[in-house]
Backbone as JSON, one array per atom type, in Angstrom:
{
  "sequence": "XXXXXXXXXXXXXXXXXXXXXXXXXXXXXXXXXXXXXXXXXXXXXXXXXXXXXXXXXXXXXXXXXXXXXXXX",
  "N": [[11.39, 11.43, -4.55], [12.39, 9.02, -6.72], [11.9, 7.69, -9.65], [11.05, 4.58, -10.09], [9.57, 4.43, -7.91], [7.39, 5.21, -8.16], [5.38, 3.98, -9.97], [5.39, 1.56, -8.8], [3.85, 2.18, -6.47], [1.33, 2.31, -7.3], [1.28, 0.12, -8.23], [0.8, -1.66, -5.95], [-1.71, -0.36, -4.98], [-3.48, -1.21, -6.45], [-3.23, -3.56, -6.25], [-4.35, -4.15, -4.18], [-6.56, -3.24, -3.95], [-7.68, -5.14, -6.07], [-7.74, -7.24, -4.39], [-9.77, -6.87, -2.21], [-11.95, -5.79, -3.57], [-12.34, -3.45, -4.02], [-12.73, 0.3, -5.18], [-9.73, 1.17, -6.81], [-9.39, 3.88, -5.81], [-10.49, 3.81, -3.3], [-8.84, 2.47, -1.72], [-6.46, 4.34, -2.28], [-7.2, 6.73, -0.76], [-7.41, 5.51, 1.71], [-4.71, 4.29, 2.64], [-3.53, 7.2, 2.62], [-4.77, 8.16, 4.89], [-3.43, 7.26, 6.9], [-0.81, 8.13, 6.11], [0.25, 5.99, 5.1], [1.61, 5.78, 2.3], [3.4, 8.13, 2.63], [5.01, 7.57, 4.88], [6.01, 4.92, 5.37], [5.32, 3.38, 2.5], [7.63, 4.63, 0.92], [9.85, 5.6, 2.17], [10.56, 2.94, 2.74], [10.86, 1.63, 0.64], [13.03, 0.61, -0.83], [13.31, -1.91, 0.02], [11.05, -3.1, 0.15], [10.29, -3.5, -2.2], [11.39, -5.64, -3.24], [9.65, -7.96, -2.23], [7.02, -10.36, -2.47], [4.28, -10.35, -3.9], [1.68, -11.82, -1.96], [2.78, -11.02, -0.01], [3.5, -7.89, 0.7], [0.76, -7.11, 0.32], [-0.37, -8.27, 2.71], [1.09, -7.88, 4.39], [0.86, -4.69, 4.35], [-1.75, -4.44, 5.43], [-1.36, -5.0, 7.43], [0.16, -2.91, 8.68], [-2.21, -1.01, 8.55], [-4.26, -1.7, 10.11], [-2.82, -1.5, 12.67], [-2.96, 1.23, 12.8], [-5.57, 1.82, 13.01], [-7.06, 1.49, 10.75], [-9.04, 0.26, 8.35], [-9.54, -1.74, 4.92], [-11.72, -2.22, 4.09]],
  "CA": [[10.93, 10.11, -4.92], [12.78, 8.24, -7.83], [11.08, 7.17, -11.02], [10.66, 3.57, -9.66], [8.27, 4.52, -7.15], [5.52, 5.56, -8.41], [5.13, 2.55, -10.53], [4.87, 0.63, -7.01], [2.74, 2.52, -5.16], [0.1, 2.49, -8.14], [0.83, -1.29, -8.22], [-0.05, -1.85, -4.45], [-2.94, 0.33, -4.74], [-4.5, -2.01, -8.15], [-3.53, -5.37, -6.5], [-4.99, -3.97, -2.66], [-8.29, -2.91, -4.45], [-8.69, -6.35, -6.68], [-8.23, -8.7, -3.7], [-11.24, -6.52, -1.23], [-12.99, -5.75, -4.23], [-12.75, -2.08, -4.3], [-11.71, 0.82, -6.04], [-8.1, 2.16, -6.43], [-9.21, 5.67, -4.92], [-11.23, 3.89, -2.21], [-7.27, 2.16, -1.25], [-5.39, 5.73, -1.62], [-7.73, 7.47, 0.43], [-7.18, 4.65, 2.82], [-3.38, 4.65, 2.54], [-2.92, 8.55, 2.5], [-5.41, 8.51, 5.85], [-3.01, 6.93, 8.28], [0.85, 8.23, 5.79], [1.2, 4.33, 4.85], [2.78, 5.94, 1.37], [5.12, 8.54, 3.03], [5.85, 7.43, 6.3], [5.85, 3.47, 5.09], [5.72, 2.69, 1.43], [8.46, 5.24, -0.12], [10.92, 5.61, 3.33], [10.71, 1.58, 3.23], [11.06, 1.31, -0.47], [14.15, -0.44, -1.38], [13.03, -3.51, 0.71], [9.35, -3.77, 0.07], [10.05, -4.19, -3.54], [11.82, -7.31, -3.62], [8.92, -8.88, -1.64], [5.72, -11.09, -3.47], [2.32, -9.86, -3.63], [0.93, -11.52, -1.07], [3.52, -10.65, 1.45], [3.2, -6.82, 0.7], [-0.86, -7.13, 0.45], [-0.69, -8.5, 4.07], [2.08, -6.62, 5.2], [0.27, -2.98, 4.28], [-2.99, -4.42, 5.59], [-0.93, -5.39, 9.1], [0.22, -1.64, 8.89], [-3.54, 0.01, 8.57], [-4.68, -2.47, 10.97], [-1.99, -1.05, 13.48], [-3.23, 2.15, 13.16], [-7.14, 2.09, 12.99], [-7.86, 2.24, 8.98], [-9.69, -1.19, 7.6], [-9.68, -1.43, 3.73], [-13.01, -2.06, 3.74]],
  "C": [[11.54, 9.78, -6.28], [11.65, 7.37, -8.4], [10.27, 5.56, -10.7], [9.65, 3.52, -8.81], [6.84, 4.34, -6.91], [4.84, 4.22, -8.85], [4.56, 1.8, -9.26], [4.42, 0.47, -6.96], [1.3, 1.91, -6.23], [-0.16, 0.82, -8.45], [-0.09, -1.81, -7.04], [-1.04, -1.28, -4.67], [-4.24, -0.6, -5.83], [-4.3, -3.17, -7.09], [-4.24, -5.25, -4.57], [-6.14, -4.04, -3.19], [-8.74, -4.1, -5.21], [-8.35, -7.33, -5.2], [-9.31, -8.15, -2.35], [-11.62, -6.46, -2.51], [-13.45, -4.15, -3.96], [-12.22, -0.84, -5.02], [-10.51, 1.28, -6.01], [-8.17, 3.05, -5.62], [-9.59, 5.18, -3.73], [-9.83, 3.33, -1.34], [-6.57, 3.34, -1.14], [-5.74, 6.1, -0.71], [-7.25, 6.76, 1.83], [-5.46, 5.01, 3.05], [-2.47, 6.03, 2.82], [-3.42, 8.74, 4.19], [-4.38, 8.52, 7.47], [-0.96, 7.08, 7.78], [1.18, 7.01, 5.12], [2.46, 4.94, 3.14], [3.83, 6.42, 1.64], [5.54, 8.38, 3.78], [6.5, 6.04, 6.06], [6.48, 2.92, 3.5], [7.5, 3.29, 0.63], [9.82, 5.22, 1.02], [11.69, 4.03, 3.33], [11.06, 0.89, 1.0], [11.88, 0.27, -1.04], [13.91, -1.9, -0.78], [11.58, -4.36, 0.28], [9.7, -4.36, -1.64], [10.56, -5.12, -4.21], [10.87, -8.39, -2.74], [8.02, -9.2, -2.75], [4.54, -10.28, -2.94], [1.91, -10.16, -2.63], [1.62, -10.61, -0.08], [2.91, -9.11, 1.47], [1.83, -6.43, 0.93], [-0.9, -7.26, 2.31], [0.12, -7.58, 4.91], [1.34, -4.87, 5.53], [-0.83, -2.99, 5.06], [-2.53, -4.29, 7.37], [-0.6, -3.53, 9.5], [-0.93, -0.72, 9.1], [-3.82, -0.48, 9.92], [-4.53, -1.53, 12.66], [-2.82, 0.18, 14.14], [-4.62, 2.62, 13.2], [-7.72, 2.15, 11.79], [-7.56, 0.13, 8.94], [-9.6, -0.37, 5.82], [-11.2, -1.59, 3.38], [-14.58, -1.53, 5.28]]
}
């Protein structure tokens, strides 16, 4: 994983948790449950991070969705 990464993920995980209204850890846990970081966020990297907030917010949520994990 390159230096840029992390930054990201830890963004997605702050701006997932202020628009449900929950905490950062209660989003990793979510995120780690169904791979979205290593199968999804870091494999898919170079693309996701020229997208806008919402897109990515909805985008990650369309990915849990997929696989059975709600953020809240």
């Amino acid at each position: 994983m390159n230096k840029e990464i992390l930054p990201f993920i830890i963004f997605l995980i702050h701006h997932i948790a202020n628009r449900y209204g929950v905490s950062p850890s209660v989003v990793y846990h979510k995120l780690e449950t169904c791979d979205c970081i290593k199968k999804y966020i870091i494999p898919y990297y170079d693309s996701l991070h020229t997208q806008g907030e919402d897109y990515l917010i909805n985008d990650i949520e369309i990915y849990l969705k997929n696989r059975g994990v709600s953020i809240l």
